[in-house]
VOBA-1610 file (N, C-alpha, C; in pm, whole numbers, padded with zeros to 5 digits, always signed):
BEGIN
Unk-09285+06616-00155Unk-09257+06530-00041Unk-09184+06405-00085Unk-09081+06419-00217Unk-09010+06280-00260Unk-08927+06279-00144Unk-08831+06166-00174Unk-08712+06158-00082Unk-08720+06129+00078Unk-08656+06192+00122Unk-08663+06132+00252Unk-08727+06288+00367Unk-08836+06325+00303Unk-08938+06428+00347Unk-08969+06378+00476Unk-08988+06416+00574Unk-09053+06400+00706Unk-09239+06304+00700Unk-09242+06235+00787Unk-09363+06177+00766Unk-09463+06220+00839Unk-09398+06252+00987Unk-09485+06244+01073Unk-09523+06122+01168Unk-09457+05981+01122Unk-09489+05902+01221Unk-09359+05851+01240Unk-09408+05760+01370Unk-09258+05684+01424Unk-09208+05545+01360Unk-09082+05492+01364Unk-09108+05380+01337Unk-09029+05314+01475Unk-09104+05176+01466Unk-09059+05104+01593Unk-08926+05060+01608Unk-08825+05048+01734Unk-08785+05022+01741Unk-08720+04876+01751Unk-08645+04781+01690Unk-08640+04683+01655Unk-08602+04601+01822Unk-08653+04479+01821Unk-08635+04404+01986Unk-08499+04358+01957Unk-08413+04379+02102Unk-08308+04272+02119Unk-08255+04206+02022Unk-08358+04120+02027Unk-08305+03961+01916Unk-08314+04009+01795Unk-08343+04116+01715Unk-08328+04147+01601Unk-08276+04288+01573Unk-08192+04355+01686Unk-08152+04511+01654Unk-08008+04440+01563Unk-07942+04411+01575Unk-07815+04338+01501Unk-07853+04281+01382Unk-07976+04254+01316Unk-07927+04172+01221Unk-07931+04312+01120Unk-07913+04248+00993Unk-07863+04358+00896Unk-08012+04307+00805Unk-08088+04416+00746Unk-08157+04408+00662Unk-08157+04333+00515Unk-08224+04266+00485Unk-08184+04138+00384Unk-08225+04214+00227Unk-08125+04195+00122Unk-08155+04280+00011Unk-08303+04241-00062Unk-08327+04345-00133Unk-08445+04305-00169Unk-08427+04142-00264Unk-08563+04114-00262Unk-08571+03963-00352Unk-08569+04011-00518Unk-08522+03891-00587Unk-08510+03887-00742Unk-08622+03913-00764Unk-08621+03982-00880Unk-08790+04017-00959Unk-08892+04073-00872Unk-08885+04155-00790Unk-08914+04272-00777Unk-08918+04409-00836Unk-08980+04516-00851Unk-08994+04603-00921Unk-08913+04730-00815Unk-08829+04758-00900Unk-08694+04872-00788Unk-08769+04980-00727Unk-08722+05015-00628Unk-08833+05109-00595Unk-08973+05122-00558Unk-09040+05036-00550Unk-09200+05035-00610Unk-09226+05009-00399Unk-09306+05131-00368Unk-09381+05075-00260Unk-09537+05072-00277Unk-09583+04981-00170Unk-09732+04984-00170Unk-09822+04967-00077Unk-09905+05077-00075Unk-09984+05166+00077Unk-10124+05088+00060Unk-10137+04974+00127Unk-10325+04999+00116Unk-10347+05022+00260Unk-10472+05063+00175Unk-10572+05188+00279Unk-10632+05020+00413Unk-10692+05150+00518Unk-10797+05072+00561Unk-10942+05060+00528Unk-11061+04979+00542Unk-11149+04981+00545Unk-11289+04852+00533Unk-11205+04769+00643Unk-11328+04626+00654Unk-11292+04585+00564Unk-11392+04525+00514Unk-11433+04441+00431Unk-11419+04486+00264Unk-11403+04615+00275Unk-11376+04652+00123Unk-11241+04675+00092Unk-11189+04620+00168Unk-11021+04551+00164Unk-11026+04489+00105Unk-11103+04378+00031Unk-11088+04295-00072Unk-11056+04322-00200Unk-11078+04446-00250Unk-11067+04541-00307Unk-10884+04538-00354Unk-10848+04522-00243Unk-10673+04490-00256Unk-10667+04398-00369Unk-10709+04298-00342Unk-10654+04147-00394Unk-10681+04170-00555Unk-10813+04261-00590Unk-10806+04302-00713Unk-10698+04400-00759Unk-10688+04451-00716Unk-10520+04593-00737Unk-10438+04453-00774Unk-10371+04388-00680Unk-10287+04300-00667Unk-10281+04226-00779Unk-10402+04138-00825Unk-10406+04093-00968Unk-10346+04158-01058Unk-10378+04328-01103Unk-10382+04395-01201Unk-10240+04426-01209Unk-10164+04453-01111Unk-10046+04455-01083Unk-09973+04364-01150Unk-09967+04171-01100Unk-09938+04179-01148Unk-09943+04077-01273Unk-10022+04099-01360Unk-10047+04097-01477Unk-10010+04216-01548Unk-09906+04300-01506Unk-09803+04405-01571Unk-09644+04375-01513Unk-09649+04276-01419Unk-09505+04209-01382Unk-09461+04350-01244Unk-09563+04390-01150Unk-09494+04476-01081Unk-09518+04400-00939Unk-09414+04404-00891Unk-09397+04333-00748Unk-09371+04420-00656Unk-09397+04511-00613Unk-09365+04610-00490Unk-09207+04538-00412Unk-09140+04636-00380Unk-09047+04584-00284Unk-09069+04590-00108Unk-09128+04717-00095Unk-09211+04774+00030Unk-09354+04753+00026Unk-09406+04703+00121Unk-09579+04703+00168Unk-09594+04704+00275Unk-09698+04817+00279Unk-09779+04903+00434Unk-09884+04902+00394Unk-09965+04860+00523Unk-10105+04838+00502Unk-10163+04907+00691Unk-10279+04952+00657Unk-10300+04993+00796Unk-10495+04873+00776Unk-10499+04817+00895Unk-10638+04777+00943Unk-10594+04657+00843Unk-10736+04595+00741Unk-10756+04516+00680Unk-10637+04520+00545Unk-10580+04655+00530Unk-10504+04662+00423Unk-10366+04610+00462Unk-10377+04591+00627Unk-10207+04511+00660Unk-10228+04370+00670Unk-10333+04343+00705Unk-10382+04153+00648Unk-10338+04095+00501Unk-10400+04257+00427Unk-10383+04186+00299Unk-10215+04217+00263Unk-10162+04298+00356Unk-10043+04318+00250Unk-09944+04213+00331Unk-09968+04174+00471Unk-09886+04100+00518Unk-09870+03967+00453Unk-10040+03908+00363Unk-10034+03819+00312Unk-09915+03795+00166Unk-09946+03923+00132Unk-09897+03945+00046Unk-09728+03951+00018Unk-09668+04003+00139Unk-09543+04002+00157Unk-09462+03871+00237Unk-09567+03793+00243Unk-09538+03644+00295Unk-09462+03554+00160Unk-09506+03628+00068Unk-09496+03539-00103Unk-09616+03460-00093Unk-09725+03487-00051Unk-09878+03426-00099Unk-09907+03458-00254Unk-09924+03368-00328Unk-10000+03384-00460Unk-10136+03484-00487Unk-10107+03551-00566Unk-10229+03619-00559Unk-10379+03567-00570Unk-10323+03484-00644Unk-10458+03372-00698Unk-10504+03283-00601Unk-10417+03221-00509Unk-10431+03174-00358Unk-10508+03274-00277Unk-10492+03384-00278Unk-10504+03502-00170Unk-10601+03493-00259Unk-10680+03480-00353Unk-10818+03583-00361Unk-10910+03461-00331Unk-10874+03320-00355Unk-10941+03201-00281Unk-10969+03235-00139Unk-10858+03241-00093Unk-10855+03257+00061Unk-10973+03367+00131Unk-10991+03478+00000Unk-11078+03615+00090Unk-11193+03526+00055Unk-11217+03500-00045Unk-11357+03473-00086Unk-11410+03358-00012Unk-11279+03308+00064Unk-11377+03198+00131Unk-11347+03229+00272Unk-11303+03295+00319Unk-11281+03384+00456Unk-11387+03468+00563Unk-11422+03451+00629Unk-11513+03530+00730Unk-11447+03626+00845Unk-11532+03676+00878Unk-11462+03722+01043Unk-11420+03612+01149Unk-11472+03504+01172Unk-11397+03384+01215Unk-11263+03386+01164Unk-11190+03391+01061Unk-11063+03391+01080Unk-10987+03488+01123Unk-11091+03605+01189Unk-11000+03744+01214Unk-10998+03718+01352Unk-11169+03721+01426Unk-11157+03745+01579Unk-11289+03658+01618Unk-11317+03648+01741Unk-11420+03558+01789Unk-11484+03648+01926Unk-11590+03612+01973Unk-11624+03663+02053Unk-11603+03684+02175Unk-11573+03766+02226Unk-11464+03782+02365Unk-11559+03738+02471Unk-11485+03653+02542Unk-11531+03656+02690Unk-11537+03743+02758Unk-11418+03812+02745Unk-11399+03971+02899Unk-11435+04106+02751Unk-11555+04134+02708Unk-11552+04245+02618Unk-11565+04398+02663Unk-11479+04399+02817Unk-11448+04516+02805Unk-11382+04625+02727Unk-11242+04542+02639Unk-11228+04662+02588Unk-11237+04630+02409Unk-11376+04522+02353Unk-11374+04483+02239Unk-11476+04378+02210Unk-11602+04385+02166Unk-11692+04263+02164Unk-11567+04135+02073Unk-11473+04175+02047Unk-11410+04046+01942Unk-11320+04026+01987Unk-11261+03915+02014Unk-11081+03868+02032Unk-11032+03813+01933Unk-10930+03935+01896Unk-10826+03932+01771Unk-10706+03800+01762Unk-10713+03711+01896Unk-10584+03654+01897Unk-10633+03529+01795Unk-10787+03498+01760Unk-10790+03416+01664Unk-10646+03439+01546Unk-10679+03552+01542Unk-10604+03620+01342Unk-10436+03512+01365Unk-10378+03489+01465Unk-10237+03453+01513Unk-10270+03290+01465Unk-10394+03230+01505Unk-10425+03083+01434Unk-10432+03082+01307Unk-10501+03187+01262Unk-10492+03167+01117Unk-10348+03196+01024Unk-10273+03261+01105Unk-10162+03292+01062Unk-10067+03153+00998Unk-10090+03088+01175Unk-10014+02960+01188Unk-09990+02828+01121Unk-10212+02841+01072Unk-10213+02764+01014Unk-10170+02748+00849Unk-10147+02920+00834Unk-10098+02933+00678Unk-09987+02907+00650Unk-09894+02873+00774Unk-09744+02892+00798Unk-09648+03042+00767Unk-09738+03118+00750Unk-09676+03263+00739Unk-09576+03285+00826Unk-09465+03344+00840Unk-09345+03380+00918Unk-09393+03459+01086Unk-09376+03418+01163Unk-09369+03435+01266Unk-09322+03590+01319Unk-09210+03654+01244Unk-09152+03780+01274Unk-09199+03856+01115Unk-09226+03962+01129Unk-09188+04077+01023Unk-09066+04027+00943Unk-08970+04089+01078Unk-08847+04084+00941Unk-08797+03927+00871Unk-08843+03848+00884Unk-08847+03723+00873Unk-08932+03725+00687Unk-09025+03823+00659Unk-09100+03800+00561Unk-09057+03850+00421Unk-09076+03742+00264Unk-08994+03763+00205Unk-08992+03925+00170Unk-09127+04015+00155Unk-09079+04132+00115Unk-09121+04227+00250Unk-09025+04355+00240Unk-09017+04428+00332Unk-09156+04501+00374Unk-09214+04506+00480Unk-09359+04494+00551Unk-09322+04594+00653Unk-09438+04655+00660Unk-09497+04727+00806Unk-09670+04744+00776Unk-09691+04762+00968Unk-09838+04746+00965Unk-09819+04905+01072Unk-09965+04984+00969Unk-09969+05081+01052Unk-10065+05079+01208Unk-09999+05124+01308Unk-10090+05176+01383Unk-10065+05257+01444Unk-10169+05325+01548Unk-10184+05401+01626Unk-10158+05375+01832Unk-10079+05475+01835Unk-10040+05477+01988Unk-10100+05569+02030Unk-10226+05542+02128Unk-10342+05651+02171Unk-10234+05685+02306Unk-10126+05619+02372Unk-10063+05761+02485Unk-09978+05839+02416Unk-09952+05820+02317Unk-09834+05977+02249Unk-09924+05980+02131Unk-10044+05964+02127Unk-10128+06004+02025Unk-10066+06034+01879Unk-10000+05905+01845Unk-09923+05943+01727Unk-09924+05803+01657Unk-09880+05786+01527Unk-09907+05695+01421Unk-09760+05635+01437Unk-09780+05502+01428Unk-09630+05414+01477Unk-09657+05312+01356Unk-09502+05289+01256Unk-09528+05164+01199Unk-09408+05057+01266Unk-09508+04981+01231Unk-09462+04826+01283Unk-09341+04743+01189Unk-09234+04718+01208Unk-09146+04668+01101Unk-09068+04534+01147Unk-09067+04510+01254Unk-09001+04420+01305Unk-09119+04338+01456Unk-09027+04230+01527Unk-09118+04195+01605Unk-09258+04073+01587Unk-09296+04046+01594Unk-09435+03950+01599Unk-09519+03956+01495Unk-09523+03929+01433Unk-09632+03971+01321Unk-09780+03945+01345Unk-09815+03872+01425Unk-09953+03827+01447Unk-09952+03953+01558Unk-09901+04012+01614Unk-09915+04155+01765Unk-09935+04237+01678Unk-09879+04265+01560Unk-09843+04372+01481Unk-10007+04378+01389Unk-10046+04235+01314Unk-10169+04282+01267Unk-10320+04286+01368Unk-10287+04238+01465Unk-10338+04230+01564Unk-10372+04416+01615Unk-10310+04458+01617Unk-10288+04643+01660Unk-10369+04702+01596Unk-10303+04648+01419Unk-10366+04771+01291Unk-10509+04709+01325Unk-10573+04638+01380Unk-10702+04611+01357Unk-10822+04611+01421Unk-10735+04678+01562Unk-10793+04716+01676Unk-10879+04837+01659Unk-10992+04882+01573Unk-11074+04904+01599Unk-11131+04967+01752Unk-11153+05057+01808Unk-11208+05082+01938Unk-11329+05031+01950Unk-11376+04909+02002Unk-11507+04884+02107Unk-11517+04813+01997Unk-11422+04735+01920Unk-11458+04624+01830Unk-11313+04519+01863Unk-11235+04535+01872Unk-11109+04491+01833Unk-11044+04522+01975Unk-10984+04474+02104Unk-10912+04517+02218Unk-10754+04585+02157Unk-10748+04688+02192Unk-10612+04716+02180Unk-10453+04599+02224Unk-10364+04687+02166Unk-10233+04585+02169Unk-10123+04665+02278Unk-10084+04581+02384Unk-10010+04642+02434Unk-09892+04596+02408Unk-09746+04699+02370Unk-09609+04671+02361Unk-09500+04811+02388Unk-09420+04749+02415Unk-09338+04805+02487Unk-09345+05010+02525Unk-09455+04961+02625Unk-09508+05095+02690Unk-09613+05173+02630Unk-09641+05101+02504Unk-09730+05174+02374Unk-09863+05101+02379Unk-09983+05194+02371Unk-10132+05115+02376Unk-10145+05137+02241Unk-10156+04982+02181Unk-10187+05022+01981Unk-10315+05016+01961Unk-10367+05117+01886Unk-10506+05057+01795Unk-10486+05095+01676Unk-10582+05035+01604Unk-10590+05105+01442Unk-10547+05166+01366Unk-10441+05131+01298Unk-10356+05254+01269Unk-10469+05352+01138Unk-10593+05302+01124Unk-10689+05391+01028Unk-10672+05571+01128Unk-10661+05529+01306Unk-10706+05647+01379Unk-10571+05762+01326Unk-10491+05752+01289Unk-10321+05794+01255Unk-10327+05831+01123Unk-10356+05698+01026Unk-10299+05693+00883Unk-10400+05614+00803Unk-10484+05595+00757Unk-10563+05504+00710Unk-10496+05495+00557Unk-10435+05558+00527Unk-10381+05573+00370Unk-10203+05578+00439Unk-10118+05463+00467Unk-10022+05498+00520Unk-09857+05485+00365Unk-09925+05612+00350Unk-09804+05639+00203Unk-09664+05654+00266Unk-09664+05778+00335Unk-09552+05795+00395Unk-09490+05715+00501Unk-09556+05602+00533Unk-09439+05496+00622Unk-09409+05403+00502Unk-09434+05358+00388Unk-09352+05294+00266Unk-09263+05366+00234Unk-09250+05530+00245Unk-09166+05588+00190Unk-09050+05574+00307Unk-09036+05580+00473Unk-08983+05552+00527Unk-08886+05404+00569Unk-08986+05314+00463Unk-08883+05208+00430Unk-08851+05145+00350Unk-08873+05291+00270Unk-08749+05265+00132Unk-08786+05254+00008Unk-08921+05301-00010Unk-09021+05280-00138Unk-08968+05415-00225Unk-08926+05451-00314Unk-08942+05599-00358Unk-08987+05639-00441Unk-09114+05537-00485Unk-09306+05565-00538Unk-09366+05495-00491Unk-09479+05547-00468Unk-09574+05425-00418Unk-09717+05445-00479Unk-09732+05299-00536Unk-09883+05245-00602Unk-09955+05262-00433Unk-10070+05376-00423Unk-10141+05370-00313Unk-10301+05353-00361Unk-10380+05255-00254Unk-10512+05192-00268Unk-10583+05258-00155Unk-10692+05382-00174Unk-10733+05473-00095Unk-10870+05370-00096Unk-10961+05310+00009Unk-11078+05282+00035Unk-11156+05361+00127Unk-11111+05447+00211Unk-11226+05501+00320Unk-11134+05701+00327Unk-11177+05744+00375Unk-11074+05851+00386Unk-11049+05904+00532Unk-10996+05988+00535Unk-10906+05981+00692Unk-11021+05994+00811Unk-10962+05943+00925Unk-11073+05913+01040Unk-11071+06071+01093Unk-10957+06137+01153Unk-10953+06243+01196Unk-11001+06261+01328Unk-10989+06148+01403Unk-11040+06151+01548Unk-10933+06139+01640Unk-10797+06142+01613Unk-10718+06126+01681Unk-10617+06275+01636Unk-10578+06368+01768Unk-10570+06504+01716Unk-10403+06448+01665Unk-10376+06429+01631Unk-10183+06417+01550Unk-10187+06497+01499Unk-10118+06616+01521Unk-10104+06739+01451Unk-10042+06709+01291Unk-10167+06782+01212Unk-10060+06770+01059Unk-10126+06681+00990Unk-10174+06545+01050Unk-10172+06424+00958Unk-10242+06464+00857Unk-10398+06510+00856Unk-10478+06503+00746Unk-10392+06554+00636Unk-10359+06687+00681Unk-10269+06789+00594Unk-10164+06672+00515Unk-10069+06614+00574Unk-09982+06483+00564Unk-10020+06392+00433Unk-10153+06310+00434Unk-10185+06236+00393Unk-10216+06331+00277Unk-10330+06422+00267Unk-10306+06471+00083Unk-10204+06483+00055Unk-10072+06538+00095Unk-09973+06609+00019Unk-09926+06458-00012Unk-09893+06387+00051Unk-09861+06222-00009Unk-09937+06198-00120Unk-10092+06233-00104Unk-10131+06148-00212Unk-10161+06264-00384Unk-10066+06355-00302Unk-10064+06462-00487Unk-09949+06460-00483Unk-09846+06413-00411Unk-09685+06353-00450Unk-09654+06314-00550Unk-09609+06367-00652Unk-09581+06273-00818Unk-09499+06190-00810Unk-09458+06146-00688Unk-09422+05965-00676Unk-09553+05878-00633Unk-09655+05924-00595Unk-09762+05893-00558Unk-09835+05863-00691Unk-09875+05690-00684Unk-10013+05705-00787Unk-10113+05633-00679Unk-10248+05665-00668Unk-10372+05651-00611Unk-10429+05604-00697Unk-10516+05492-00624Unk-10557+05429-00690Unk-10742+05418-00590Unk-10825+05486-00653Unk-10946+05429-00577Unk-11077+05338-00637Unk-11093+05243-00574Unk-11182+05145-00621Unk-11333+05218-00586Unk-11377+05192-00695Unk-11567+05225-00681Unk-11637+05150-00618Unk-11669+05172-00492Unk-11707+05035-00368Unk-11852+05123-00350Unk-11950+05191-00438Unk-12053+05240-00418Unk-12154+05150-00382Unk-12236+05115-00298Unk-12379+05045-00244Unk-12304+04899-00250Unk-12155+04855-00216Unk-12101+04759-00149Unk-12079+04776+00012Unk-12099+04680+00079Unk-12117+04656+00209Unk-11902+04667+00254Unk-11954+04726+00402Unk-11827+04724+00410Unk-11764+04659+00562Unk-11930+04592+00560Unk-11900+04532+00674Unk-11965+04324+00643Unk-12018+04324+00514Unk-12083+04196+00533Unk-11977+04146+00426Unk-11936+04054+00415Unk-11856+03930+00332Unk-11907+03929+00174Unk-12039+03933+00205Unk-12162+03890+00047Unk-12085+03978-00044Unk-12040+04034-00065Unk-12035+04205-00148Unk-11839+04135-00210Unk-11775+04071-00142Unk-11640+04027-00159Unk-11606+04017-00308Unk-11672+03917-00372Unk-11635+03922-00495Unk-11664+04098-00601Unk-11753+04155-00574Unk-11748+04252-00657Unk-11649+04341-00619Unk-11639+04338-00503Unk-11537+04467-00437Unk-11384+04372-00511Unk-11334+04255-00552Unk-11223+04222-00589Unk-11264+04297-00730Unk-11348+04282-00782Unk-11358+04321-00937Unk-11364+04465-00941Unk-11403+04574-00856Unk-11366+04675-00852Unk-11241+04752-00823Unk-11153+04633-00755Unk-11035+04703-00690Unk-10957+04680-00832Unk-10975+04548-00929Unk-10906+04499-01036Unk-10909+04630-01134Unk-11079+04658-01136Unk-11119+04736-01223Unk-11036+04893-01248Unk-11045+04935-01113Unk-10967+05077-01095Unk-10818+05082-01100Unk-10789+04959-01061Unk-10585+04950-01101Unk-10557+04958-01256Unk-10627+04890-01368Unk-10626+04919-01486Unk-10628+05016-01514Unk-10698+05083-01469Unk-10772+05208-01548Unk-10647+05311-01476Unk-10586+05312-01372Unk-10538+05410-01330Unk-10379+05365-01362Unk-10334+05274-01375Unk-10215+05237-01437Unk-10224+05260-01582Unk-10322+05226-01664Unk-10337+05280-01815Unk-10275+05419-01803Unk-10353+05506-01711Unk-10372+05649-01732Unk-10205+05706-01743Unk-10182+05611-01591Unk-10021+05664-01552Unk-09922+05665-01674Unk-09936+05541-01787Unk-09843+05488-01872Unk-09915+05614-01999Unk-10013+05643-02016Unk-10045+05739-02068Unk-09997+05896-02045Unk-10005+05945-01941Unk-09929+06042-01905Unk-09827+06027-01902Unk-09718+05932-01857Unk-09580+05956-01932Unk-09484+05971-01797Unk-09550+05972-01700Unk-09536+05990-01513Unk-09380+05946-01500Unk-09264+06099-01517Unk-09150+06041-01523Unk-09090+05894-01381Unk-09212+05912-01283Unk-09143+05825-01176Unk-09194+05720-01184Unk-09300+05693-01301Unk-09412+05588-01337Unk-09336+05490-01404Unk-09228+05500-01445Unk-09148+05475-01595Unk-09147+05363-01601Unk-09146+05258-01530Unk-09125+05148-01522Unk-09234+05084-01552Unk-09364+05150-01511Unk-09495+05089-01544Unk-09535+05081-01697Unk-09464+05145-01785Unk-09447+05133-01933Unk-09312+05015-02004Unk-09269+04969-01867Unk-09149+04904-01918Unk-09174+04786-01913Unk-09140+04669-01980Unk-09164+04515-01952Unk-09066+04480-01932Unk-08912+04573-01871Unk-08783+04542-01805Unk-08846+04575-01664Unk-08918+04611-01624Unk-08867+04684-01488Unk-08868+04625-01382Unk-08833+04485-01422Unk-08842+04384-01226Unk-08656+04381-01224Unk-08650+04385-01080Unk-08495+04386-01041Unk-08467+04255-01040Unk-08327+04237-01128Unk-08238+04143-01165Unk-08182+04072-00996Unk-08150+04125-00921Unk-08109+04102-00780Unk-08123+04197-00670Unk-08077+04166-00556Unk-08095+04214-00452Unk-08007+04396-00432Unk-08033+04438-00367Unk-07967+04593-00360Unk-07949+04620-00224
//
């Protein structure tokens, strides 16, 4: 499934004010090629910020990041140019208060997500997707064409707002004719929408495994063959008798996500992974834009 293999999901169509502009080359010192999928799954999303360390303390900067649920928080942070070392302050001192608050009308969500858009604001994070320094999408799910949609352009606070919609936790996102939730219900491991914009390997961070409640013909099938793709390296953190819903558990789940990127990047540079190659190289960040 290298190359430009079929995914199975859609990608959005860009608004008005941004179908014209032209896509901005990638940034200096980036790693060519390199996309990166984290998974969904609460709170053991923190789990990211350890990958992220380990990363890069080998000099690899993804050029593409997709994240579905908590894994598009962290990657949106991430593709903002947030420090990693900033970002793991930020989780560890972070609650569900900065995600959502308790809804007044909880018909369709005990939480209102539009907090997450304050916290955005107050980080000064970019306002649009394509606005952010590295190339981003957030997965979700469109329960009327029952199909997995990534987000690439448009609002960014609507966009993580969607992936995080949760049913009967999180109110869905409405946009242009599309009811979003979660993109975990679609893709919870969303490999193949990095590959759709432009990744052609991707470092992927598996935390929960597929929901399978939403019938999208194919996906489950979809998501293994992505993740035994030999552009595919997987990466899973040991989040055993960590909470994946309480905060307390944060710091170990960073030390586990740290823990398993070593060990599985060792392995890669050990095996010899002709699409890995770069992960053995201490050249492999891009000189300029492409």
């Amino acid at each position: 499934m290298t190359g430009g293999a079929p995914t199975g999901l859609r990608q959005d169509q860009p608004s008005s004010a941004t179908a014209d502009r032209v896509r901005p080359p990638f940034p200096a010192g980036t790693t060519p090629g390199l996309g990166l999928a984290l998974g969904g799954g609460a709170v053991l999303g923190a789990a990211h910020v350890g990958v992220l360390k380990a990363m890069a303390e080998r000099g690899l900067r993804p050029q593409v990041v997709v994240g579905t649920s908590i894994g598009a928080l962290v990657g949106a942070a991430y593709a903002s140019g947030m420090d990693v070392d900033d970002m793991e302050s930020l989780v560890l001192a972070s609650g569900w208060s900065q995600v959502g608050r308790l809804s007044l009308t909880p018909r369709f969500g005990v939480l209102d997500s539009t907090a997450l858009a304050d916290t955005l604001s107050v980080r000064g994070v970019a306002e649009l997707i394509e606005d952010l320094p590295l190339r981003f999408g957030a997965m979700v799910t469109d329960m009327r064409a029952r199909q997995g949609v990534v987000l690439s352009s448009g609002p960014l606070a609507d966009a993580l707002r969607a992936s995080i919609a949760i049913p009967g936790l999180f109110p869905p996102v409405a946009r242009d004719g599309m009811l979003l939730f979660d993109g975990g219900l679609a893709a919870n491991l969303p490999i193949g929408a990095a590959r759709e914009l432009g990744a052609d390997w991707t470092i992927a961070v598996r935390l929960r495994p597929e929901w399978g409640l939403v019938p999208v013909a194919g996906a489950t099938e979809q998501a293994e063959a992505w993740e035994h793709d030999p552009a595919t390296l997987v990466i899973r953190p040991d989040h055993r008798g960590l909470s994946m819903w309480s905060t307390s558990d944060v710091p170990r789940l960073i030390d586990a996500g740290r823990t398993a990127a070593e060990i599985a990047l060792d392995e890669a540079e050990r095996r010899g992974m002709p699409e890995m190659g770069l992960l053995a190289s201490p050249c492999g960040l891009q000189e300029g834009g492409r």
